[in-house]
C-alpha positions in Angstrom: 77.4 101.8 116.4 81.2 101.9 114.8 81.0 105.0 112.2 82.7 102.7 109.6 79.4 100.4 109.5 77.0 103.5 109.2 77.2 103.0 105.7 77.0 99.5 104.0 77.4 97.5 100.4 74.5 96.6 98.8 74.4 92.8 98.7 76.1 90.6 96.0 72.8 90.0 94.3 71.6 93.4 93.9 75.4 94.5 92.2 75.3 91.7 89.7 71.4 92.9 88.9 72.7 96.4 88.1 75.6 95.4 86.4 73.4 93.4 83.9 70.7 95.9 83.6 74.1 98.3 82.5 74.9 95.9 79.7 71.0 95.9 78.9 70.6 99.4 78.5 74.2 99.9 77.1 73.5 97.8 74.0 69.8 99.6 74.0 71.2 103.2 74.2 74.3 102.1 71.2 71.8 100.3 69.3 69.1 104.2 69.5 72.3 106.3 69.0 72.9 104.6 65.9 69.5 104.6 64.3 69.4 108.2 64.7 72.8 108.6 63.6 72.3 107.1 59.9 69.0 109.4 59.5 70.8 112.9 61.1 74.5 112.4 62.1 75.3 116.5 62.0 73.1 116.5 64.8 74.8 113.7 67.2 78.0 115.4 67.2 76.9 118.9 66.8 79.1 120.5 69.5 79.1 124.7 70.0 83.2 125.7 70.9 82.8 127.0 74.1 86.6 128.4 74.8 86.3 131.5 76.8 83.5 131.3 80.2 80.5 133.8 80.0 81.0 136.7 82.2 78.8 135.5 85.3 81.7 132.9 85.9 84.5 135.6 86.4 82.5 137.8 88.1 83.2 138.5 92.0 80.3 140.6 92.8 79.3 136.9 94.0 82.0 136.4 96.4 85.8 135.5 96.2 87.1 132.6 94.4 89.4 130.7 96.3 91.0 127.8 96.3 92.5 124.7 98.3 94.5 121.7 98.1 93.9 118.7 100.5 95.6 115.5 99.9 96.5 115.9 96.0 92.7 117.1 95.6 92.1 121.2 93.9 89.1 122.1 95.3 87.0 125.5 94.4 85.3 127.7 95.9 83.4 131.2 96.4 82.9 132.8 99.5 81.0 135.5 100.6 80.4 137.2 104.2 82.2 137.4 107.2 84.6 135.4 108.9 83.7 135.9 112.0 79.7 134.6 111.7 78.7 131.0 111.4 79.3 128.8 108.2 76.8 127.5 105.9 78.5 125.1 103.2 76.6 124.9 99.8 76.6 122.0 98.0 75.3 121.7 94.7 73.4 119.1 92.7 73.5 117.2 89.3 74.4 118.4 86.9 75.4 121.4 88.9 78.6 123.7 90.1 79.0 126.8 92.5 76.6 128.8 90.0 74.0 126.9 91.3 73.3 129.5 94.6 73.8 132.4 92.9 70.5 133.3 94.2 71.2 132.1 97.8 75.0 133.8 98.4 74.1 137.8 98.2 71.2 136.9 100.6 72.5 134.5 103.2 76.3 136.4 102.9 74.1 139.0 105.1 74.5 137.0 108.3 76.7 134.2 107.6 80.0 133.2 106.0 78.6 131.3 103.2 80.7 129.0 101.0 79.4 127.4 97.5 81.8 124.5 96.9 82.3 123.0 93.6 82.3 119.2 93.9 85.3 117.2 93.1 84.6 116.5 89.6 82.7 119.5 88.6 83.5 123.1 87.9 86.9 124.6 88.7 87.7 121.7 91.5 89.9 118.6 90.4 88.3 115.9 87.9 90.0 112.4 88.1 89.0 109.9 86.2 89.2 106.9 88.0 86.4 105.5 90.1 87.9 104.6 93.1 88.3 108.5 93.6 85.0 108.7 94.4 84.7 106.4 97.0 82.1 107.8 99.6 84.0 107.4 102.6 86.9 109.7 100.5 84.7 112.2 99.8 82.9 112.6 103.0 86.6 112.7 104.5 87.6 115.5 102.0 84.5 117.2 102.5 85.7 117.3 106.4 88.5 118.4 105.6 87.3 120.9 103.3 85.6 122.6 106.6 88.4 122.3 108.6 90.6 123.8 106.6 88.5 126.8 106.7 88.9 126.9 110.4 85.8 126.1 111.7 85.0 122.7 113.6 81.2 122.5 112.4 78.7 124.1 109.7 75.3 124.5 108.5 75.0 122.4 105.5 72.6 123.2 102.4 72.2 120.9 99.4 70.3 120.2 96.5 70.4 117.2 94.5 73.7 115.3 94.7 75.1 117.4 97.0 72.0 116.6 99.5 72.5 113.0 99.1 76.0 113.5 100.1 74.9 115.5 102.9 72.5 112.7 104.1 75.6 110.4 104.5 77.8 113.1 106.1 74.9 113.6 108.8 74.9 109.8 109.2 78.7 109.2 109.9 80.1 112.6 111.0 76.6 114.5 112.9 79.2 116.5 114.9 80.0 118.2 112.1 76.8 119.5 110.9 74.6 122.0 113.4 71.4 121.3 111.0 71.0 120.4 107.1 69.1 121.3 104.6 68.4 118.5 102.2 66.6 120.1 99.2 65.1 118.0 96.4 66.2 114.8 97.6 65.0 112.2 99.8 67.5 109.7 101.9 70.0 107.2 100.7 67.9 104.8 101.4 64.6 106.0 100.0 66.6 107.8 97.1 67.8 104.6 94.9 64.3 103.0 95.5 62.0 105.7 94.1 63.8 105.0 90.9 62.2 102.5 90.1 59.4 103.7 88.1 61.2 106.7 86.8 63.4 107.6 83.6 65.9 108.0 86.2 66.6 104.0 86.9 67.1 103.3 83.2 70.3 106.0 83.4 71.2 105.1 86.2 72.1 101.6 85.0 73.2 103.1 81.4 75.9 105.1 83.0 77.3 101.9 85.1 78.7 101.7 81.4 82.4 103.0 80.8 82.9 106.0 78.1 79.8 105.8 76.6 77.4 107.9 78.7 80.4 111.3 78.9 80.1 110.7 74.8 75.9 111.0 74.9 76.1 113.1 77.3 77.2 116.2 74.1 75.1 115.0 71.9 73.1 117.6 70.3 75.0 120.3 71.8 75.1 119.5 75.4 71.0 119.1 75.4 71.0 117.1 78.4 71.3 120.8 80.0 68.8 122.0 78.4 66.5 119.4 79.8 68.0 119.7 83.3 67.5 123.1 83.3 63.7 123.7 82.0 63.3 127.0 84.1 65.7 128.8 82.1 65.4 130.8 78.8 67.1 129.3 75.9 69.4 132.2 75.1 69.5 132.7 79.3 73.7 133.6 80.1 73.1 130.9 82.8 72.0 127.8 80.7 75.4 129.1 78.3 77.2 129.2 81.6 75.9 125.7 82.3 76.9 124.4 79.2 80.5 126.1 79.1 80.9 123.8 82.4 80.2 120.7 80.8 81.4 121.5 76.9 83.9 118.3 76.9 83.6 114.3 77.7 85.9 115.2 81.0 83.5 117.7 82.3 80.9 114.8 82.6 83.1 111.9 83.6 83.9 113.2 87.5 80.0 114.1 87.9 78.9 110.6 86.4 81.4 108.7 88.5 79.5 109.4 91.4 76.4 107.2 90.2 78.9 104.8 89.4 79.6 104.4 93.5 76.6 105.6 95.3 74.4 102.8 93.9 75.9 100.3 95.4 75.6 102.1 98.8 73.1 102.0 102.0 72.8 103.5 105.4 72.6 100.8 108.1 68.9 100.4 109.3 70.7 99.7 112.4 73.0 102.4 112.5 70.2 104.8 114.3 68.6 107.7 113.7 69.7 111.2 112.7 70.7 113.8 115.9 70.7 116.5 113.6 68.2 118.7 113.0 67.0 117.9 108.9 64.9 120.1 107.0 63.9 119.0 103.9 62.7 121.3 101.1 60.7 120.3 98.2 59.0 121.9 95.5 55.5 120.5 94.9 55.7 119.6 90.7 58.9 117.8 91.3 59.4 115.0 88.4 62.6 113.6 89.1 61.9 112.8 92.9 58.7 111.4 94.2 56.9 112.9 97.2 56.0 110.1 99.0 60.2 109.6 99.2 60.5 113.1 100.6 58.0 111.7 103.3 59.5 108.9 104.2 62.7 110.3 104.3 61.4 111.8 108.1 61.7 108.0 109.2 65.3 108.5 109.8 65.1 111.7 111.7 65.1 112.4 115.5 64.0 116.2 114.4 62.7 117.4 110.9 60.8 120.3 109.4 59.4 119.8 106.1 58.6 122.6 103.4 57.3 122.5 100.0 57.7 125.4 97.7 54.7 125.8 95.9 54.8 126.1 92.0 58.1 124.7 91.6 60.1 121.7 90.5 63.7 120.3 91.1 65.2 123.0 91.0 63.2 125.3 93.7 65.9 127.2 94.9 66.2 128.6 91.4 62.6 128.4 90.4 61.8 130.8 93.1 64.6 132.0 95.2 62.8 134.5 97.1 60.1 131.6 98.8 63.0 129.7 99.2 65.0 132.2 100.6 62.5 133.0 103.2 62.1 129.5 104.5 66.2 129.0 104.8 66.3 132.5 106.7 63.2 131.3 108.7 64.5 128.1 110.0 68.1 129.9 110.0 67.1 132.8 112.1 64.3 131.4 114.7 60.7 131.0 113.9 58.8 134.0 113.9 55.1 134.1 115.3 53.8 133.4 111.9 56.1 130.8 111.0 55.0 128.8 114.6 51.3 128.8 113.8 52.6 127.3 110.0 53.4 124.2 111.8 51.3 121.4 112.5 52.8 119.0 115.7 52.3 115.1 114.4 52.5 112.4 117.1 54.2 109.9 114.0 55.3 109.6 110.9 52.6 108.2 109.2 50.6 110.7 110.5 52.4 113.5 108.7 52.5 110.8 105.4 48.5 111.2 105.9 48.6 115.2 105.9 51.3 116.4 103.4 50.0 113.4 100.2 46.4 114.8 101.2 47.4 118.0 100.0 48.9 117.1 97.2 45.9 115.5 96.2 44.6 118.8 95.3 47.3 119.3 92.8 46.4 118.0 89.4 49.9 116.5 88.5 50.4 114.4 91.6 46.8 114.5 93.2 45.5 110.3 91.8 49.1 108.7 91.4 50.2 109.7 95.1 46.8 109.1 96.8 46.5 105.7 95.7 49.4 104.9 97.0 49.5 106.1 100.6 46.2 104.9 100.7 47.9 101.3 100.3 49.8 102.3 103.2 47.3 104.1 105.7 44.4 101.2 105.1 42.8 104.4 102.7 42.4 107.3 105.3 44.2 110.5 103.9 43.2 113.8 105.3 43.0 117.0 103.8 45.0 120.3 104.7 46.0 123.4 103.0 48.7 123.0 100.2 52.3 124.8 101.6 51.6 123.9 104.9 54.8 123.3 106.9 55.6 120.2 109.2 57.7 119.6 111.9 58.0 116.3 114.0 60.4 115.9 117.1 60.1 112.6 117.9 62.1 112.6 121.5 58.8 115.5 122.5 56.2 113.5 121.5 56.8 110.6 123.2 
């Protein structure tokens, strides 16, 4: 199939639908900001001045930060290791910049050229306003670009968040590019915008259709949306004030927002065919912002997929617990050792693994009755048991 119908419009129906649920939830969220503005005003626009950046974000023990122009676009960037090894592109999630792997760079820089990008929109890289910038078929073409221009024809990519739902349409239109991703907390295109549904998520993910509005909520209460974002990390942490220093002003938020303004309105052609590149998709098992059962049926569009969860840990597992995580990227980097071949259990299907992986989830108290009853819906109510952190691996032109 022609690359330029890999990825697809949503139908005319579905776009009016979210552009009346915007208006909905626009008037709702005007309507709460107000109430709470005529009982404790001081602390709507409460906003810290955040003029000078914390030390983390000067420092170069990291790696290098560079920069690039490519067609009118600044983009930013540190990078750490040799030249001469293969490339592994970060890409960073929601809301997010470069800082994001500063657990990931000093270990992978080891034995690879590693590269943490900041997004257009976020960080140090360019942050136009307009939407059109952030077409998808632009920004996959920039991100090409992007690797290019460091002179290398393909890469290993990693990303978490937004950055792996961009990487999930890269590995769809441009698979010669990519020698394997890693999609970390985030489940296909597809899967992603319908596992929203019964979230928090869908409700902002109509508000922000809105114009202005959502970059002005976003500062409310000094920045608190990054607080909630980022849970794991201590409130006087230099990395939560490093967070908030990258997102102190309304434009910090409108580039980063702008991209739910676009990818909603996006699908991958069910026709289009599988993924050729190797996917492994990495998951921490309390997750509350992405479901599972989405993560499972992600594997659907893969010819070849590992799966990991990382135990104890949420949406932000490469954080949470960098060294587990660590030890699964250099594991699947590297080759598999002997213990990490007997970790994985061959499935003849898809739904087989669906069975096996919500069956151990069962045993966790958060996710154990909500996600049972559901696969149970879909596998006439036989789910099997098997040890929690057990990894899975399906290769679907072997086991035919």
């Amino acid at each position: 199939m022609a690359k330029e119908f890999r990825i697809q419009t949503i139908s005319v129906c579905d776009t009016i639908r979210i552009h009346c649920l915007s208006c909905i939830f626009g008037v709702w969220v005007i309507f709460k900001r107000l109430a709470k503005g005529v009982w404790n005003s001081q602390r709507l626009t409460n906003i810290q001045p955040r003029d000078n950046p914390p030390s983390c974000l000067v420092d170069s023990r990291l790696g290098q930060h560079k920069y690039v122009k490519l067609k009118g676009e600044k983009f930013h960037y540190v990078e750490s290791g040799s030249k001469e090894r293969p490339l592994i592109l970060l890409l960073h999630g929601f809301p997010d910049f470069w800082l994001s792997w500063r657990y990931q760079i000093p270990v992978l820089s080891q034995q690879f050229r590693v590269v943490a990008l900041d997004l257009k929109g976020f960080g140090d890289s360019d942050k136009p306003v307009w939407r059109s910038r952030y077409q998808i078929n632009r920004i996959l073409e920039e991100i090409k670009d992007f690797i290019h221009a460091l002179g290398v024809s393909n890469c290993i990519i990693i990303g978490h968040d937004l950055g792996a739902l961009i990487g999930w349409y890269l590995v769809h239109q441009t698979p010669e590019l990519v020698n394997k991703f890693f999609a970390v907390s985030c489940p296909h295109p597809n899967i992603y915008w319908q596992n929203l549904s019964n979230t928090c998520n869908y409700q902002w993910l109509n508000f922000v259709q809105v114009p202005y509005l959502p970059e002005i909520d976003a500062l409310k209460e000094d920045v608190k949306i990054i607080d909630q974002y980022y849970k794991h990390l201590a409130p006087n942490d230099v990395y939560l004030e490093a967070y908030k220093y990258a997102f102190s002003r309304k434009d910090d938020w409108t580039g980063p927002i702008n991209y739910y303004r676009k990818l909603p309105f996006l699908r991958i052609n069910e026709g289009a065919g599988n993924i050729s590149t190797t996917v492994i998709l990495i998951t921490g098992n309390k997750d509350q912002l992405v479901k599972l059962e989405g993560i499972v049926k992600s594997t659907e569009y893969c010819d070849k997929f590992y799966l990991k969860m990382i135990d104890g840990t949420e949406h932000f597992p490469h954080q949470e617990d960098p060294e587990n995580f660590n030890k699964v990227i250099i594991q699947f980097l590297i080759g598999k050792s002997t213990s990490v071949e007997k970790d994985m259990l061959q499935r003849s299907s898809s739904k087989r693994i669906m069975q096996g992986l919500l069956g151990a989830v069962s045993t966790t108290v958060k996710y154990g009755n909500s996600v049972i009853d559901n696969v149970q819906k879909k596998t006439n109510c036989v789910v099997s048991s098997i040890p929690i952190g057990l990894s899975l691996n399906y290769n679907q032109a072997t086991s035919k």
